[in-house]
N, C-alpha and C positions, 0 to 999 in steps of 0.2 A: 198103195195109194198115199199120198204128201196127209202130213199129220202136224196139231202145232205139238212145236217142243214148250217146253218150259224149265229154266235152269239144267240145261245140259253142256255143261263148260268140257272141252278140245281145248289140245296144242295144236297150231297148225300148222299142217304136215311139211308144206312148200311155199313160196310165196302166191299169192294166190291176189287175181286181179275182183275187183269188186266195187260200190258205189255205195257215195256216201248219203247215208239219208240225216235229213228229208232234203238236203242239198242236189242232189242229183250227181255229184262231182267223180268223175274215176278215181280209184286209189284203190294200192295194192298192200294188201295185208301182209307182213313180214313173216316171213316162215317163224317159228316158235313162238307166233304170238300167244297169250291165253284168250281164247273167247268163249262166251255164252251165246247160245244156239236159242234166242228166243222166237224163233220159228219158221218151220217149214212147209210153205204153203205153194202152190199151183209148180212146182221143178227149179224154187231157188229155198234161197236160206238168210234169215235174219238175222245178224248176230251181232253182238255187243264186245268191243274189243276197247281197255281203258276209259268204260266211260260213252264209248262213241255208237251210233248204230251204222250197219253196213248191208249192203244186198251183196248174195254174193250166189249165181246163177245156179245149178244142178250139174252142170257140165263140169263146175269145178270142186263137186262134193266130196273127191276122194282129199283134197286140202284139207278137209272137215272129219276125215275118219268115215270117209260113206262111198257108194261106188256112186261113179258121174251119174247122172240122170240124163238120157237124152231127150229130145221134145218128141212129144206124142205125136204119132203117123194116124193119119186116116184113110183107111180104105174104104170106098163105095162098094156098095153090093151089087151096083149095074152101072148104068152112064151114069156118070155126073150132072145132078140138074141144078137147077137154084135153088129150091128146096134143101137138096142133099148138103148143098156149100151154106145156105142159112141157117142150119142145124146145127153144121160144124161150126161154122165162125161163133154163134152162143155160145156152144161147146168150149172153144176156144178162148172165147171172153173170161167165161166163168172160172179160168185158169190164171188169170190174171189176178194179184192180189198188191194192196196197198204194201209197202213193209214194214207199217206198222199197226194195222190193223189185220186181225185173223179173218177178214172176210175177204169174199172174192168183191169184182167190181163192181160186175150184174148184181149180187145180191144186196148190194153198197146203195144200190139206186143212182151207179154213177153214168150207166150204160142208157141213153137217150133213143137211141136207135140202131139197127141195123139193116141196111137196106143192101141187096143184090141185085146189078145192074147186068145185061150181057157185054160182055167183052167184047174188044178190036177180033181175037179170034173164036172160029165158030165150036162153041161148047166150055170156053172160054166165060167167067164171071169176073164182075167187078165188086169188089163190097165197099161200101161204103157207113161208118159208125159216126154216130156222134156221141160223144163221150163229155163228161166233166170233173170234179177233181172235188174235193170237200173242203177245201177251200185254194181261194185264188193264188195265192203267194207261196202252192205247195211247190217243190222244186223237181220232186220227183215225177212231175205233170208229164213229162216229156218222155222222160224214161217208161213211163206205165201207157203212153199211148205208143209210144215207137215197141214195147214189148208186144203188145196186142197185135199191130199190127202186124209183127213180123211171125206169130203164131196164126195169124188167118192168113198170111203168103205161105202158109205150110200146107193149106188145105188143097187136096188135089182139084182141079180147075177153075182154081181162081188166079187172075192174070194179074189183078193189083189190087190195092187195097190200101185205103184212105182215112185215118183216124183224125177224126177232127176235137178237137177239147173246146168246149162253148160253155160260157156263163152262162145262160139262158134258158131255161129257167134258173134260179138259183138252187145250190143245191140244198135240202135238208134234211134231218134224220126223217122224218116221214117220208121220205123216199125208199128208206134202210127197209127189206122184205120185213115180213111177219117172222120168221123163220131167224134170219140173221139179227133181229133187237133179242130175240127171245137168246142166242148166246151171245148176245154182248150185253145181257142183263138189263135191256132198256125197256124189257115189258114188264 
């Protein structure tokens, strides 16, 4: 299971593509760069190269000295219901993490809703999230709702699925669970 690292410095292995936080920008880490591996949480990797912070996916962990990570598969145990696709897409949420916070999003208080609609096809779902960011001018907004969503288009019958990022409520640490202030020492 994804664990945080803490001061775990790599050469890296090849050039390896990745994103820049909290900017959201692509850029590719130059093969021998040194980086610090300050964490790895829901199938990517955070890490610090000159100074800088970067995401850099699971797929391309052997760059890091690790074997790739593929995204988690879901299998039902009968037909697919909404139910079954509701569970998963939490599931799924919960896998999603800030990259610079060790928590996931749901436990963030960033995750507003999750609703399942039926699809254009029969046995087919729709999901639909509203989501939010901690704050507004985070750049990684886009990256962390476009990653969500394309972890719940993984889940078997789901037809599409809609990540919407909404100010409203605002967000606040009293949103943060019980569980998630208690390790980020805010109890």
């Amino acid at each position: 299971m994804s664990s945080h690292y803490t001061k775990n410095d790599v050469i890296v292995g090849r050039d390896c593509p990745a994103v820049s936080v909290p900017y959201g920008q692509p850029v590719t880490i130059e093969k021998g760069c040194e980086a610090t591996i300050t964490q790895k949480l829901g199938g990517s990797y955070t890490v610090m190269v000159e100074g800088n912070l970067y995401r850099v996916e699971g797929i391309d962990g052997d760059a890091l000295g690790f074997e790739p990570e593929e995204a988690a598969r879901f299998e039902p145990e009968g037909p697919v219901t909404a139910e079954f696709v509701e569970n998963s897409a939490w599931e799924q949420l919960a896998t999603c993490y800030d990259p610079e916070i060790p928590v996931d999003i749901v436990n963030l208080g960033l995750v507003y809703g999750c609703k399942v609609a039926p699809g254009t096809t029969e046995g087919k779902f729709v999901v639909d999230v509203q989501m939010t960011l901690t704050a507004p001018g985070c750049g990684m907004g886009t990256f962390i709702a476009d990653e969500a969503r394309n972890k719940i288009l993984a889940i078997p019958g789901v037809e599409n699925a809609r990540v919407d990022v909404v100010w409203d409520p605002p967000w606040s640490r009293e949103m943060i669970s019980e569980p998630a202030r208690l390790q980020m020492g805010l109890l």
